[in-house]
Wavefront OBJ file of the C-alpha trace (Angstrom):
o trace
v 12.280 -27.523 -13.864
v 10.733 -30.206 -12.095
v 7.981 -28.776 -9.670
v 8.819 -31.612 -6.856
v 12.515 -30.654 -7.149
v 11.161 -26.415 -7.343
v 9.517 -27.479 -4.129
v 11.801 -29.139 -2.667
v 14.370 -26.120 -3.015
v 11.640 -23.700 -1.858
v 11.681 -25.542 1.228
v 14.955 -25.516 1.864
v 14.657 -21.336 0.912
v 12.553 -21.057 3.923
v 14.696 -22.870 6.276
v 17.306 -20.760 4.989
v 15.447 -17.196 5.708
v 14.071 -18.648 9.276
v 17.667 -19.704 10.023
v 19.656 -16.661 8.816
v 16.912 -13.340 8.751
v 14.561 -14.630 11.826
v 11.578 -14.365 9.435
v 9.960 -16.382 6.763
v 9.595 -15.427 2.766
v 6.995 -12.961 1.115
v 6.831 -9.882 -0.716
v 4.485 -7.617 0.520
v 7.406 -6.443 3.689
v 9.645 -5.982 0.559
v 6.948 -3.325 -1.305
v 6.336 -1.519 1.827
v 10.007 -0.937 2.328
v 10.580 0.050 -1.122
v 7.414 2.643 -0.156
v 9.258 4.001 2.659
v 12.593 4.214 1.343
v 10.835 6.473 -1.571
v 9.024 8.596 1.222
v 12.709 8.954 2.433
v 13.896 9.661 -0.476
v 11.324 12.437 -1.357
v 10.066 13.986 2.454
v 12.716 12.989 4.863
v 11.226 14.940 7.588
v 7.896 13.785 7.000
v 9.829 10.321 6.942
v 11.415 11.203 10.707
v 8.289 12.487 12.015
v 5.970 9.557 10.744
v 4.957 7.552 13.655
v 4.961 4.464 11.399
v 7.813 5.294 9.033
v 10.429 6.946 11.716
v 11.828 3.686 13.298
v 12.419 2.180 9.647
v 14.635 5.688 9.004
v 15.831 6.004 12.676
v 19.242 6.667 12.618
v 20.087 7.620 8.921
v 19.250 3.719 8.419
v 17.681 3.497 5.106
v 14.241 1.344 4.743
v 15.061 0.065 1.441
v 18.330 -1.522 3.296
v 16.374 -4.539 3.740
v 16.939 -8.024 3.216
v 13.408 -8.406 1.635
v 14.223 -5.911 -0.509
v 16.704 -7.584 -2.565
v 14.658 -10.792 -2.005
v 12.401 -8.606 -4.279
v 14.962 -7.592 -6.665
v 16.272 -11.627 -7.128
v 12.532 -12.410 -8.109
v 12.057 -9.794 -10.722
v 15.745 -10.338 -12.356
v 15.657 -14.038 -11.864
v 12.494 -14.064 -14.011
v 13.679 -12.125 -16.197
v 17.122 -14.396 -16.612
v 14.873 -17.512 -16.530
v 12.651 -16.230 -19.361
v 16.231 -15.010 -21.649
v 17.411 -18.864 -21.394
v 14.815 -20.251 -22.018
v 13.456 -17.512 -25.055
v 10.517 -16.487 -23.508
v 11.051 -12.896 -22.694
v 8.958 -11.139 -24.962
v 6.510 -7.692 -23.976
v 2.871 -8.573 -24.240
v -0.211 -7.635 -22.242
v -2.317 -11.272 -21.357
v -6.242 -9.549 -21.323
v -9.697 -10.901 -21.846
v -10.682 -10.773 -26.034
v -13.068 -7.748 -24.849
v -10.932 -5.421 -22.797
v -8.651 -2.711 -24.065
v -4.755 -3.215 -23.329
v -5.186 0.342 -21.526
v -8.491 -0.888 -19.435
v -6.194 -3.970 -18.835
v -3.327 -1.944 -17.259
v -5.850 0.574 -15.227
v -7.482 -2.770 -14.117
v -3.587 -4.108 -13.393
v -3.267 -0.623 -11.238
v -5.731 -1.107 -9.074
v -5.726 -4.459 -8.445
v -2.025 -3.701 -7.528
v -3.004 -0.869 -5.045
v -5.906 -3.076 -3.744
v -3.215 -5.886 -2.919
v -1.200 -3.473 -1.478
v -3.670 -2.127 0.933
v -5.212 -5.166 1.678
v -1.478 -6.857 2.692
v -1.075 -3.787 4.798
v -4.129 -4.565 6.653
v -3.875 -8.235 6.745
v -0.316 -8.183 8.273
v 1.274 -9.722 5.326
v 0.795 -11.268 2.247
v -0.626 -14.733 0.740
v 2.574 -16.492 -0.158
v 4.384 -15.299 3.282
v 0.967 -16.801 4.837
v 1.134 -19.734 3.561
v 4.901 -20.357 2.573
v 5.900 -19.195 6.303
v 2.821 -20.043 8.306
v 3.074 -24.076 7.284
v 6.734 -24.188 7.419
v 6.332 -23.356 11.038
v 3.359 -25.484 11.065
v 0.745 -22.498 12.341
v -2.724 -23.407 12.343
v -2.812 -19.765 10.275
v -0.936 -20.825 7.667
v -3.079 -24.130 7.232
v -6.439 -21.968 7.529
v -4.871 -19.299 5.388
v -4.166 -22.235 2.811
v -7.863 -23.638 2.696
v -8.707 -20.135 2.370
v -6.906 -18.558 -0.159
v -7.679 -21.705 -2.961
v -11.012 -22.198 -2.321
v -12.181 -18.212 -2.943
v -9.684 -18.679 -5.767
v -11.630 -21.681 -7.321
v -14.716 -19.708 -6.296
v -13.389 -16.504 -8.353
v -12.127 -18.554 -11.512
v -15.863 -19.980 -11.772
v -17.639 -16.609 -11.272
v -15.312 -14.300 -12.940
v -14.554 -17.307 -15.963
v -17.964 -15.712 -18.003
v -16.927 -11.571 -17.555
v -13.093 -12.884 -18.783
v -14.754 -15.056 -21.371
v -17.775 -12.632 -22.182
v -17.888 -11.747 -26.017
v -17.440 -8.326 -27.434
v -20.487 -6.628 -28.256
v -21.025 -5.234 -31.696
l 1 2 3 4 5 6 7 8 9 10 11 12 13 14 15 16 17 18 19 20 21 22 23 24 25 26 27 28 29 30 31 32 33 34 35 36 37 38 39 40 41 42 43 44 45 46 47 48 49 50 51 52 53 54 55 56 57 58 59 60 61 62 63 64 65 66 67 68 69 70 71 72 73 74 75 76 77 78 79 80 81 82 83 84 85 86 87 88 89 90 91 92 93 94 95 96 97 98 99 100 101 102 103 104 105 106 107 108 109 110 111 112 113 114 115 116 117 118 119 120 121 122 123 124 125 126 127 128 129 130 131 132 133 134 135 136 137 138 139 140 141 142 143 144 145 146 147 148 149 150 151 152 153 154 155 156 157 158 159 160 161 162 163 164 165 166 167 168 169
C-alpha cells in the first residue's frame, strides 16, 4: 500500500474513534482490559473487591467488553489476512546471528512485560501518545514524538554492535 494513502486512512481512523468512542487509538487500554477480563474470568471476587479492577466489572459488565479490545483483535487478524494475500505468513523467529531462538523469546517476554508495566505507569502507550496526542494537537503528543525517535535512533546506534556482535567460538 502506499504509505501517504496508509496515512492518510490512519487519519481518518482517528477522527473516526474521537468522533464515535470519545477517545483516540492505542493498544496498551486494549491489553489491560484483556488482563482484567482474565482476572474476572479466574478470581471474580478478587475482581469485585479490587479497588482498580471493580468499576471495570461493576455490574456483571465484563472488562474485555471493550471497544479497544476488538480494536486489538482487528490488528492481530488483519495482519494475519494481510500477510495470507500477500504470501507472507510464514512462522519464524527474527534474532541476532548470536542469540538462541529460546534466549530470543525469554528476551521477547520480558520486553513484553516491561512494555506492559511501563504503559501502565506512563498512562498509555507510544502510538496512543503520539497517534492521539497530535491529532488533538497536544503539546504531549509533539514532545512525546521528539521523544520517542530520538532514544530510538539513540538505541539502534548503541544496541546496533550487541545485535551485530559475532558469536564467540
Amino acid at each position: 500500500m502506499n504509505p501517504y494513502l496508509g496515512g492518510f486512512i490512519l487519519g481518518l481512523l482517528i477522527i473516526a474513534a474521537y468522533y464515535f468512542a470519545g477517545e483516540g487509538l492505542g493498544s496498551s487500554g486494549g491489553f489491560r482490559d484483556l488482563a482484567m477480563g482474565s482476572i474476572q474470568a479466574v478470581a471474580p471476587e478478587f475482581a469485585a473487591e479490587h479497588p482498580y479492577i471493580a468499576p471495570h466489572v461493576a455490574d456483571g459488565h465484563s472488562a474485555t467488553h471493550t471497544w479497544l479490545v476488538y480494536e486489538l483483535l482487528g490488528v492481530v487478524f488483519g495482519a494475519i489476512l494481510s500477510a495470507v494475500l500477500y504470501g507472507r505468513l510464514r512462522w519464524s523467529v527474527g534474532k541476532a546471528p548470536h542469540l538462541t531462538k529460546r534466549r530470543r523469546l525469554y528476551l521477547a517476554l520480558l520486553g513484553g512485560i516491561l512494555w506492559g508495566v511501563g504503559t501502565q505507569l506512563g498512562r498509555g502507550c507510544t502510538s496512543g501518545l503520539v497517534l492521539s496526542g497530535l491529532a488533538v494537537n497536544s503539546m504531549s503528543g509533539y514532545i512525546g514524538l521528539a521523544a520517542i525517535f530520538g532514544a530510538g535512533y539513540i538505541f539502534a546506534f548503541l544496541f546496533r554492535s550487541i545485535w551485530l556482535k559475532p558469536k564467540n567460538k
